[in-house]
N, C-alpha and C positions, 0 to 999 in steps of 0.2 A: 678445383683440384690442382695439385701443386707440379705444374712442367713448368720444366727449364730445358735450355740445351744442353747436354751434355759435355762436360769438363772433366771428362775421368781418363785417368790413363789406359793403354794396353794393359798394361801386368796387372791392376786392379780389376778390370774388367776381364780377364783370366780367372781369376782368382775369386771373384763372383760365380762365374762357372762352372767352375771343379765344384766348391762351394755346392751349388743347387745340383750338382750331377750327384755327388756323396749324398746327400742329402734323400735324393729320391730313390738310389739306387741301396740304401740301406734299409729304406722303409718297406719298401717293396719285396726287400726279401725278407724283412722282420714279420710284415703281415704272411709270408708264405712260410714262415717259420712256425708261427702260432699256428696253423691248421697245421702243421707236424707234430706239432705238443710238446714242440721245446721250450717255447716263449710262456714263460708263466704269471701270473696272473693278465689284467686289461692291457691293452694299448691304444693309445688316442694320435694317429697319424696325421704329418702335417703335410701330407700329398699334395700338390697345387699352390702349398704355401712358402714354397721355399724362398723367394724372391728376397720377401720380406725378411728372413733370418741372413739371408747372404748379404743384405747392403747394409744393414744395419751395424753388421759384425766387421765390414769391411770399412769404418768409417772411423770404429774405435780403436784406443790403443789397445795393445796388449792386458795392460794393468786396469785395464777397465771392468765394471762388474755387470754380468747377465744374470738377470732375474727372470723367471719362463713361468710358464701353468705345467698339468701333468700331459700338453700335447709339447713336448721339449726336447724330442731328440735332432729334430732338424737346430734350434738354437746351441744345443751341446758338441754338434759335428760343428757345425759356422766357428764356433769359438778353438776349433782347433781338440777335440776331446778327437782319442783314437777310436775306432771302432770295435775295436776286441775286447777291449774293459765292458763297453755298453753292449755290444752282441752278451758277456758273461752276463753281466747285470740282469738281464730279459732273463735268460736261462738259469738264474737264479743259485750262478757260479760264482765260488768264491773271490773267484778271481775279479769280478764284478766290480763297478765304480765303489759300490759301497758294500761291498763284501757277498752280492749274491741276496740281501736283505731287504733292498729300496726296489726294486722292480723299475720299469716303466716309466712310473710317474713320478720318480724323485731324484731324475740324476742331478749328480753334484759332483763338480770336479774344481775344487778353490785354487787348485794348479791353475787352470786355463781359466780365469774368470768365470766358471759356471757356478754360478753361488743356491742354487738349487731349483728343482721343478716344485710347485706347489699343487696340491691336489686339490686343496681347500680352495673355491672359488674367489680371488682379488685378495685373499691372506698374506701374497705377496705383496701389494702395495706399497704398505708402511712400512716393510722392513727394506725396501728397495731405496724408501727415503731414510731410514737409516744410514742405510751405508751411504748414500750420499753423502749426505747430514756427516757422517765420520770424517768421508775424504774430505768436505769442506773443514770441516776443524782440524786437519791436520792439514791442509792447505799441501797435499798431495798430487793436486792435479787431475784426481781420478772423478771418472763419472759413474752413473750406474744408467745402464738401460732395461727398462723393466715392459715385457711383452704380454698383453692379458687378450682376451677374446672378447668381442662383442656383449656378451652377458656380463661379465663383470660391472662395465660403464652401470647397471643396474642396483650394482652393491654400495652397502655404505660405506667402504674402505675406500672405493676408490675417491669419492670427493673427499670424503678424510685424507687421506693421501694427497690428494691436488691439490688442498686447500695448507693444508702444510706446508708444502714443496715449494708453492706461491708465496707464502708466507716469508720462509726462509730462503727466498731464492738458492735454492739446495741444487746441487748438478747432477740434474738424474731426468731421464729422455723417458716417458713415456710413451709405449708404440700400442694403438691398440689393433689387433688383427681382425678386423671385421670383416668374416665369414658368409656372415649373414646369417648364423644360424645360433640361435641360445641351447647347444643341446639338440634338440627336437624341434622348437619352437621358432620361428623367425622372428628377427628382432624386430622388428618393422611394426609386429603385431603388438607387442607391450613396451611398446619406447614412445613417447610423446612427439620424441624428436628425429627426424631422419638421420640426420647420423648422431651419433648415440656417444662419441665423444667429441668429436669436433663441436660439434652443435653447443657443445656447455664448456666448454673453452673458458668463452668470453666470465662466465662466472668467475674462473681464479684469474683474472686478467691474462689470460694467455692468449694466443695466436690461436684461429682457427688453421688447422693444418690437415688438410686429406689428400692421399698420393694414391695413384696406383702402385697396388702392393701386389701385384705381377710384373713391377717391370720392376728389373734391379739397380736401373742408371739413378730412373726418378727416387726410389727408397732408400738411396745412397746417397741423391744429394740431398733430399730432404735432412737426411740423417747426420750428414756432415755438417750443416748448418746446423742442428740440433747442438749438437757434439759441441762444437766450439764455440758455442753460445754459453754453454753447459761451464767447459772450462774457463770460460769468460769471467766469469762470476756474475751471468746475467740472467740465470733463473733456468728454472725447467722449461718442458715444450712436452707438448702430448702431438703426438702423430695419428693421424688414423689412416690404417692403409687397409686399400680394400681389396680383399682377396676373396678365396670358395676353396673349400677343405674336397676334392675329390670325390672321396667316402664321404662313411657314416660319421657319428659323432666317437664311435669307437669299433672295434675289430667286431663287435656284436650289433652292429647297427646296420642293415644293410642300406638307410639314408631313402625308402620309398616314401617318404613323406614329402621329397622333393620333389617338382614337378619333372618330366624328362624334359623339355625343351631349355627350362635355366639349367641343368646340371649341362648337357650339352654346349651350348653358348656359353659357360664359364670354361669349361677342357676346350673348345677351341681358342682358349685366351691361356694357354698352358704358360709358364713363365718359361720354362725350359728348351723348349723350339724354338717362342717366339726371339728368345735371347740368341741362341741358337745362330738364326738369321739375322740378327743385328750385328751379329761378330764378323758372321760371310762377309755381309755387307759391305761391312767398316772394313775388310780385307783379311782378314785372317782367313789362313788355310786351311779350308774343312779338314785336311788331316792331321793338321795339328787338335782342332776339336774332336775329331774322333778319336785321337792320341789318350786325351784329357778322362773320355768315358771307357775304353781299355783300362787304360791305367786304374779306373775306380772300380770296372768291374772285379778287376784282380784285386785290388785292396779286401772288396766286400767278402770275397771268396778267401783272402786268405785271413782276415779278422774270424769269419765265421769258424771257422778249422778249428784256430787257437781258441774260443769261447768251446768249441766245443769240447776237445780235449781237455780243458779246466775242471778240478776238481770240485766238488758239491762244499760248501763253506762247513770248516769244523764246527764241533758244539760249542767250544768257547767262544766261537762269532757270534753265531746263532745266539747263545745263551746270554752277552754283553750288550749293554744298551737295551735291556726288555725289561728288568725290572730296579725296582729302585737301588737295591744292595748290590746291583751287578751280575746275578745270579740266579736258580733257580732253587738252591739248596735249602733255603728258608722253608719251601712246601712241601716236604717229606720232613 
């Protein structure tokens, strides 16, 4: 597993922070949203994984591109997306990243590098080497980082995808978030291999790379190495960082399939305390970090407001982008 000592600044490691404080402090009222019956259709929370969206986000530029699954609102907040667009989007307000129409599992925000959530299991891969693949032909500078779960390492896209990437030495960071759980299913049980993408690595000549994906220094420097590798023009890198999603597999799962001693022994590995206490440490004044989670509770409280008060998307939204002519007039 990949430690180093730490080489990161103050204001980065702030901003890591904020990062997993938004992050958990938006989810947590999303999930308490949905049993009000605002939040419409599924959501897939990244509770306990926020570590991993904060260093990864922290490592790239601006103009860099995120590629997520449909568990993607912790990678959509990292990347700088506001909270009021995405509170509308759940609530299935116009006012919404994409009009009140994409729910949950599709935000996209091509302002902030958020180039979409995928619902389709590892469908993101190839297009993630796309746009590599682009920024490398326009010799832009830009990388893509592309974050998929445990199950995917299973799908054929994704050696498709590595085996391209490899091929092309294309500048795009594969991170994969292992959970530990396929859905319902532990990956442990139908993987050959104990870790399920480190392990096959070595297939597209790549690095074996596995971090703790609860600590944000290590996932940060991993990822900066990735990063500037990437711009290097020396090839991709797959990460695997190991985390535990809190919940269920989604707001309908209550997750008793897990045993209670590993769900416990992962929440005392929280990334958020444990970060917490690394900051004391290193000297920062707990009041300043408690500053940091004020500050976010009020964002969360006043995002939610403005989502709320947002109007329901008109028919002309609604009715564009559903069928081929634009419209629905064809069926009368």
């Amino acid at each position: 597993m990949a430690t180093t000592a730490p080489d990161i600044d103050r204001d980065t490691r702030l901003r890591m922070y904020r990062t997993m404080v938004e992050c958990r402090q938006f989810e947590v009222r999303a999930q308490e949203l949905f049993f009000e019956g605002l939040v419409r259709g599924t959501t897939h929370l990244g509770v306990g994984q926020e570590a991993v969206a904060a260093g990864v986000a922290a490592a790239m530029r601006a103009d860099a591109y995120t590629f997520c699954t449909y568990r993607g609102h912790n990678h959509a907040l990292a990347r700088g997306v506001p909270m009021a667009p995405i509170f509308a989007e759940l609530f299935g307000r116009g006012t919404g990243l994409l009009g009140g129409k994409g729910g949950s599992m599709h935000l996209t925000s091509v302002e902030h590098g958020a180039m979409g959530s995928y619902a389709i299991v590892g469908a993101h891969l190839p297009i993630a080497l796309g746009a590599a693949w682009s920024a490398q032909y326009r010799g832009s500078g830009q990388i893509a980082a592309c974050f998929f779960g445990d199950g995917t390492t299973n799908i054929g896209a994704f050696h498709e995808a590595l085996n391209m990437a490899a091929v092309w030495k294309a500048p795009v960071v594969y991170v994969c978030e292992n959970n530990q759980y396929m859905e319902y299913t532990p990956i442990g049980d139908v993987t050959a291999v104990a870790h399920p993408a480190a392990d096959r690595a070595a297939a597209y000549g790549l690095e074996s790379i596995i971090v703790d994906g609860n600590d944000a220094d290590a996932v940060f420097e991993v990822a900066r190495t990735a990063v500037t590798r990437a711009r290097a023009g020396d090839g991709p890198s797959l990460i695997e960082a190991l985390t535990y999603r809190h919940g269920g597999h989604s707001r309908a799962d209550p997750g008793k399939y897990r045993p209670d001693d590993e769900v416990a022994a992962w929440k005392a590995r929280d990334p958020i305390p444990a970060y917490r206490s690394r900051l004391e440490a290193a000297g920062v004044p707990a009041a300043e970090l408690d500053a940091i989670e004020t500050e976010t509770a009020e964002s969360v409280a006043a995002a939610e407001a403005i989502a709320r008060a947002a109007p329901e998307p008109s028919p002309d939204v609604l009715e564009s982008q559903v069928w081929s002519d634009g419209g629905s007039a064809w069926r009368n």
